[in-house]
C-alpha positions in Angstrom: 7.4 34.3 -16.2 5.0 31.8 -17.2 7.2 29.1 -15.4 6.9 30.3 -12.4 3.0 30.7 -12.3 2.7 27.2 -13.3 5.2 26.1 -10.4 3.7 29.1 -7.8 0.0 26.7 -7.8 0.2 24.0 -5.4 0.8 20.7 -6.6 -1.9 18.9 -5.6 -4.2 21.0 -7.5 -1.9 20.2 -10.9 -1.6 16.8 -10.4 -5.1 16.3 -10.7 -5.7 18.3 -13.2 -2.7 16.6 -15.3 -3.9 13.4 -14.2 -4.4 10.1 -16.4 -7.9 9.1 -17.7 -9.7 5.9 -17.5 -8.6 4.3 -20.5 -12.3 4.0 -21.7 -12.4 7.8 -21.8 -12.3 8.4 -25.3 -15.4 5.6 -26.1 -18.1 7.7 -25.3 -20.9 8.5 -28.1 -22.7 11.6 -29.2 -26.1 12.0 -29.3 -28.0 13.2 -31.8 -30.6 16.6 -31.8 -33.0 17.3 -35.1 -31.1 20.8 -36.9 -34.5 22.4 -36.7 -34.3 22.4 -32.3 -30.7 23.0 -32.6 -31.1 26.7 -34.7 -34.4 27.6 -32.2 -32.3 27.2 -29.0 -29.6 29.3 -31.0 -31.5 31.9 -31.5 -33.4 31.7 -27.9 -29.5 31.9 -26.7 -29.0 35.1 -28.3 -31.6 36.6 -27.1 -31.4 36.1 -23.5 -27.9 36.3 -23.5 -28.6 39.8 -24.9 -30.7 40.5 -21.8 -27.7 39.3 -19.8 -25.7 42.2 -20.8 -28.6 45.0 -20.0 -29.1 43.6 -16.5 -25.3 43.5 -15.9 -24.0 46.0 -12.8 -24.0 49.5 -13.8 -20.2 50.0 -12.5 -18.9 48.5 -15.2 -18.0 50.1 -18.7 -20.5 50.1 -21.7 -20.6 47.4 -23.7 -19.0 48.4 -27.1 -20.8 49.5 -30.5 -20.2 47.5 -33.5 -19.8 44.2 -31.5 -21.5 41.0 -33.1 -24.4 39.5 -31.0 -21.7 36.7 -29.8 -19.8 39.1 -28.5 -22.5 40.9 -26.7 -23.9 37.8 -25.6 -20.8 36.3 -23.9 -19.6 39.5 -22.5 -22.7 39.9 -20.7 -22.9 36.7 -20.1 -19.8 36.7 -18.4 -20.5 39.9 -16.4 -23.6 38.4 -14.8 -21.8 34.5 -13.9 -19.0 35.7 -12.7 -20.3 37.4 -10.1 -21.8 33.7 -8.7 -17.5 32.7 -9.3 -15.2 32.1 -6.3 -11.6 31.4 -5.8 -11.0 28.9 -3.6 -7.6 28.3 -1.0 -7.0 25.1 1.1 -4.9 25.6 3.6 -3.2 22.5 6.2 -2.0 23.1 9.3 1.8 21.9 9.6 3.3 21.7 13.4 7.5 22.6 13.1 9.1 20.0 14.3 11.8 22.7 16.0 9.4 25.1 17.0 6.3 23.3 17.8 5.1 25.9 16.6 1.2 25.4 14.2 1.9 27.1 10.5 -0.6 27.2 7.7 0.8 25.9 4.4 -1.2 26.4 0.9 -2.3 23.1 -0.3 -4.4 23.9 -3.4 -6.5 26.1 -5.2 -9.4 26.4 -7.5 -12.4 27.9 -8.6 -15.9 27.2 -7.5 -19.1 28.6 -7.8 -21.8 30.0 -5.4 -25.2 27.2 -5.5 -27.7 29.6 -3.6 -28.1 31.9 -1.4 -27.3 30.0 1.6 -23.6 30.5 1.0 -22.8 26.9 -0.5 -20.1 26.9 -2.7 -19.9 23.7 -5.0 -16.0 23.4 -5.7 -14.2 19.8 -6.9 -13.1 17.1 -4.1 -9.6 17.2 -5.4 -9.3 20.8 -4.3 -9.6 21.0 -1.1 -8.9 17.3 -0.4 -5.4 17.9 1.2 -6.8 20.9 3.3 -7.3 21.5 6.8 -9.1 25.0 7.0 -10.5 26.9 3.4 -10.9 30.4 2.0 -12.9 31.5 -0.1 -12.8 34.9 -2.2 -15.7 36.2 -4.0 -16.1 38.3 -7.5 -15.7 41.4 -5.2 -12.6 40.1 -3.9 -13.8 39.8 -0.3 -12.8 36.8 1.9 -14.6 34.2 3.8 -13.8 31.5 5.8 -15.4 28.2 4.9 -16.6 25.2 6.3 -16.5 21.7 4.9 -20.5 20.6 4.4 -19.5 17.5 2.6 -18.1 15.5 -0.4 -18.8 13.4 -3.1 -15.1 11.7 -4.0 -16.5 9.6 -6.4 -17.8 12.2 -8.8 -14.9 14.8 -7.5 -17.5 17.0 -5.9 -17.3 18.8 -2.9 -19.4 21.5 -1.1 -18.2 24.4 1.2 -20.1 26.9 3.1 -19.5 31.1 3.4 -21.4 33.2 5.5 -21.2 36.8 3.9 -24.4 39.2 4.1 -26.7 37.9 1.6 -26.5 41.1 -0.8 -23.2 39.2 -1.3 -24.6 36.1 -3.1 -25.2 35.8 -6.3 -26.1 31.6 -6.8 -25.5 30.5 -10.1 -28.0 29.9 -12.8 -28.4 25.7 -13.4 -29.6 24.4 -16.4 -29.4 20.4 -17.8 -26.5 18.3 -19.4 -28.7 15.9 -20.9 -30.0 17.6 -23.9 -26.4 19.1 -24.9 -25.3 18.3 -28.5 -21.5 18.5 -30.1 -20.3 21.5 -31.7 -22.6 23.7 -28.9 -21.2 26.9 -27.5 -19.8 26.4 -24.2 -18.1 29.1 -21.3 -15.6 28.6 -18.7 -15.1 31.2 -15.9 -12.3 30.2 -13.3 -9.5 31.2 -12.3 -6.2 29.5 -13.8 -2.7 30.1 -11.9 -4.3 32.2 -9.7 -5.3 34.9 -12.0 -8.9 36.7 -11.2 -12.3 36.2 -13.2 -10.7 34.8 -16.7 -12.9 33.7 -19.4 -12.9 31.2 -22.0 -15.1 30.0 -24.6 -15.1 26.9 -26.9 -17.5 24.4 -28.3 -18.5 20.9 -26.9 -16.2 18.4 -28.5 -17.8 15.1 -27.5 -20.2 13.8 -25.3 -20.2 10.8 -22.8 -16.3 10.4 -21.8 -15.2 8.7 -18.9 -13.0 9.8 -16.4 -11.6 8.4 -13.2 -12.4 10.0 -9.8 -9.9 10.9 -6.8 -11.4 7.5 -5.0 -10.7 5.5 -8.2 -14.5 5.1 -9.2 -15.3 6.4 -12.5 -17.5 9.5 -13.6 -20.0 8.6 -16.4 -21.6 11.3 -19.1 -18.6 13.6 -18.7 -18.6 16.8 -21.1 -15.6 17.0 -23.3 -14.5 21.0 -24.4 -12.2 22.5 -26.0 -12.6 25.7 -24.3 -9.1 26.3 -22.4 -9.3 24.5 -19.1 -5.9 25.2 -16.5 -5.0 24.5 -13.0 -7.2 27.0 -11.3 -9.9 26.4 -13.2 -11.1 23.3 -11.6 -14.0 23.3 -9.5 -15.2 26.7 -11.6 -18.4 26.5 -14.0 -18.8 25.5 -18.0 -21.7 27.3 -19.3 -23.9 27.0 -22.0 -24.8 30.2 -24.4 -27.4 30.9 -21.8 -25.5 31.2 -19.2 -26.7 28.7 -17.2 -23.9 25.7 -15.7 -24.0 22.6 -17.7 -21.2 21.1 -15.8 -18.2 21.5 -13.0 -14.6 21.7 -14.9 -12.4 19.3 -13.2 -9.3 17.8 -15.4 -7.6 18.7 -18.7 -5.9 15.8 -20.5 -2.5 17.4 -21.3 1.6 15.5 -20.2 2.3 19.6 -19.9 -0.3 20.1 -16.9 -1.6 22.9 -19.4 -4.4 23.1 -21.6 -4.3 21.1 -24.8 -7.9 21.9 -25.9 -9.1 18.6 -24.5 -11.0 19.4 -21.1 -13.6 17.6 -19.3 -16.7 18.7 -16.7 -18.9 16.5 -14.3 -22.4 17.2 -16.5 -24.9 19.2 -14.1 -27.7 16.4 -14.0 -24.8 15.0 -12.0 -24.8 17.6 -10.2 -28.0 18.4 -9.5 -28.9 15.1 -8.1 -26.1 15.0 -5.9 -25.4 18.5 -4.0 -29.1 18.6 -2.2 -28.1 15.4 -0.7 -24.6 16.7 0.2 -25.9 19.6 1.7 -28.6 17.8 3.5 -26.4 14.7 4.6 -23.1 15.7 4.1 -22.4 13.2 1.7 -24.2 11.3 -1.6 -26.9 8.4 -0.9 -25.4 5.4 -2.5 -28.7 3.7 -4.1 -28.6 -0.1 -3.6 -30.6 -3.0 -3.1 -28.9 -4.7 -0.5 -26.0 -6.9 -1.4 -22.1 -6.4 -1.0 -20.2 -7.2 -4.4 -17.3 -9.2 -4.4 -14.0 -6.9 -5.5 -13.7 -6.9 -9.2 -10.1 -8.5 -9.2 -11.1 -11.2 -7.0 -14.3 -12.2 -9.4 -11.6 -12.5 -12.1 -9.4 -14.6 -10.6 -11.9 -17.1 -10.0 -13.0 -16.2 -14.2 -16.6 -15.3 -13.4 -18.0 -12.8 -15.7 -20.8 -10.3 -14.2 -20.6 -9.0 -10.1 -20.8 -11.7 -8.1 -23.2 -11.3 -4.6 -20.6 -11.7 -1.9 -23.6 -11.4 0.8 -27.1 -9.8 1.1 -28.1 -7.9 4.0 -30.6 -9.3 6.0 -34.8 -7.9 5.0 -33.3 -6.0 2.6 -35.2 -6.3 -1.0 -32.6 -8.4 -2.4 -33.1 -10.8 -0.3 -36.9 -10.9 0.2 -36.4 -11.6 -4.3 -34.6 -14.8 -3.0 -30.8 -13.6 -4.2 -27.9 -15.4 -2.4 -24.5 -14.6 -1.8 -21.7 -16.7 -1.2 -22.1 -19.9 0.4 -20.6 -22.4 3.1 -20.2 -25.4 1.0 -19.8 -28.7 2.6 -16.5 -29.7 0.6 -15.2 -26.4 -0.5 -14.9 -23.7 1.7 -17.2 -21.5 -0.5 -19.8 -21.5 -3.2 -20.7 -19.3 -5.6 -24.8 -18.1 -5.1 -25.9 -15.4 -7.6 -24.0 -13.4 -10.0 -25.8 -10.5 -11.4 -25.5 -10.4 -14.9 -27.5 -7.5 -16.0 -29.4 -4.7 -14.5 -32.3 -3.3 -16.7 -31.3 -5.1 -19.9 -27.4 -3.4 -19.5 -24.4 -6.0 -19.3 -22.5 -5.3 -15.8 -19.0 -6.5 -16.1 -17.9 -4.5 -12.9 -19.2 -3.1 -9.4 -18.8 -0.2 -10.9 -21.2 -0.8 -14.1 -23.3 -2.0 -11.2 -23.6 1.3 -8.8 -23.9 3.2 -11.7 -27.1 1.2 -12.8 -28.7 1.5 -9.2 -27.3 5.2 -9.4 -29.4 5.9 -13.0 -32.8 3.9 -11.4 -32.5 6.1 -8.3 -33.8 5.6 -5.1 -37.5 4.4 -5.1 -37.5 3.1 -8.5 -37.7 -1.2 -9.7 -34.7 -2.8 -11.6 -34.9 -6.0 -13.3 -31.9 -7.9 -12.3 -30.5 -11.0 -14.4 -28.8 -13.2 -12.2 -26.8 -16.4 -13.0 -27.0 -19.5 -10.7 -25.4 -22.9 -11.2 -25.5 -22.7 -14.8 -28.9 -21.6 -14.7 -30.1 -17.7 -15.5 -33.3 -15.9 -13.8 -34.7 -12.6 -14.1 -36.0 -10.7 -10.9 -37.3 -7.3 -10.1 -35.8 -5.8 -7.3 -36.7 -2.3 -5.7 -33.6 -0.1 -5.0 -33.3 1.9 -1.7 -31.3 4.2 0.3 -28.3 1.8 1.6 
């Protein structure tokens, strides 16, 4: 029986999910919190967790006597979030080649979680990636079709829009990734192989893994748990004792396809930055400064170390700080101009150190650039715009 759940999910959605890691995955660090912050914010997650369960719908049963104040928590915890929950079906369209004839074949499926009370649903990339139309069934096991607002492949995001009466919605609470400490408390609500509205709880295990996206870029600051993560579950919340999302589950490292107690989330300060702008633009606003890197394999052929400028744009603010990109030479057939070295005192050994550094600055901000030139090193400030 269990078998054949694993093999009845799609196998795009399990290939993902059982994907490999970036092999830097396990370097990240943990930061550290003072005990005394650590024990107040336990005991503020009691409490409001406590209110969680007294404002929970009054069809379902009573919460127990006798239960400990976990227990009270996370149950009504759970009974308020997974209301804001969705299941999530990508469907393709398929012509028979003896018929002609258009049919509908399930291509994945996953969780995903209602954002406000517009009827955005924020879901990963990878599960609706091979899809042509989407469904998406709510806590009250209604269905909805859904549109396709936009994506964000890089950080295996993606955002789908319902359109059920608004008494329908119930947007998830969003709270911050950035002040999380190992050893915290942590909730997953999805639903894995298919079955409804399952809960699981662990602990955050580590902080600041790596994993690498559907387009090949890597995610930065992921959220390592060890609360059990399965195909179906991607795309569905990790909350903290709260209740409030502190990050989108979206792979499980396990050769099985199963959970292995190792599972990862895109933190919600990722989030947060990114799905106003998908909503707004259909897609993320890649912060730059102007210049078009060289590939990283074609820098280390030629043994350069850094991102080398293949060109600058013209006007943009890269080249009003007098940065060059590769050059016409008169015996060679090109030169090397300026090879940026580091961005705000962080080595960049890749293109991808380097969008990540305009990513962290954000658009509006100044970065100090150290760029290397014949030899010679200079430092310039550079602000970073909307490219």
């Amino acid at each position: 029986m269990k078998s054949s759940l694993v093999f009845l999910l799609p196998v795009v959605v399990i290939g993902f999910v059982a994907g490999q890691l970036a092999p830097a995955v396990f370097s990240g660090a943990s930061p550290a919190t003072p005990a005394a912050r650590r024990d107040a914010t336990q005991g503020q997650s009691l409490t409001r967790g406590l209110a969680e369960a007294a404002t929970a719908p009054a069809n379902l049963p009573p919460i127990p006597e006798g239960l400990s104040e976990e227990e009270t928590r996370d149950i009504g915890i759970f009974r308020r979030a997974s209301r804001s929950v969705a299941f999530i079906t990508s469907i393709a369209l398929r012509r028979d080649m003896f018929t002609f004839d258009v049919l509908q074949i399930p291509q994945g499926a996953g969780s995903g979680f209602l954002w406000d009370d517009e009827g955005h649903v924020v879901t990963n990339y990878h599960v609706i990636s091979q899809g042509s139309s989407f469904q998406v069934t709510l806590a009250d096991h209604t269905d909805w079709p859904a549109e396709v607002v936009g994506s964000a492949p890089d950080k295996d995001l993606a955002v789908l829009r319902i359109s059920p009466p608004k008494d329908r919605l119930v947007p998830l609470k969003v709270g911050a990734s950035r002040g999380l400490v190992v050893g915290q408390r942590v909730l997953a609500i999805g639903n894995p192989f298919g079955l409804d509205q399952t809960l699981t709880v662990g602990i955050v295990s580590a902080l600041g893994r790596e994993l690498t996206s559907p387009s090949g870029r890597i995610i930065r600051d992921v959220v390592q748990t060890d609360a059990a993560i399965n195909p179906g579950n991607s795309g569905g919340p990790l909350l903290d004792s709260t209740g409030h999302l502190i990050g989108v589950n979206t792979a499980i490292y396990s050769p099985s396809g199963t959970s292995a107690g190792i599972g990862f989330a895109v933190p919600v300060d990722t989030v947060k930055r990114l799905v106003p702008q998908i909503i707004r633009w259909g897609r993320p606003i890649q912060p730059g400064i102007g210049v078009v890197p060289l590939p990283d394999q074609w820098a280390q052929q030629i043994g350069v170390k850094g991102v080398v400028v293949q060109e600058v744009l013209p006007d943009s603010p890269a080249d009003r700080a007098g940065i060059v990109g590769l050059q016409q030479g008169r015996r060679r057939p090109l030169r090397l101009g300026d090879v940026i070295v580091f961005v705000d005192g962080q080595r960049v050994a890749s293109v991808d150190d380097l969008l990540y550094a305009f990513e962290r600055a954000r658009v509006g901000e100044e970065v100090k650039l150290t760029v290397m030139r014949d030899g010679r090193e200079r430092t310039v400030r550079v602000p970073v715009i909307q490219q």
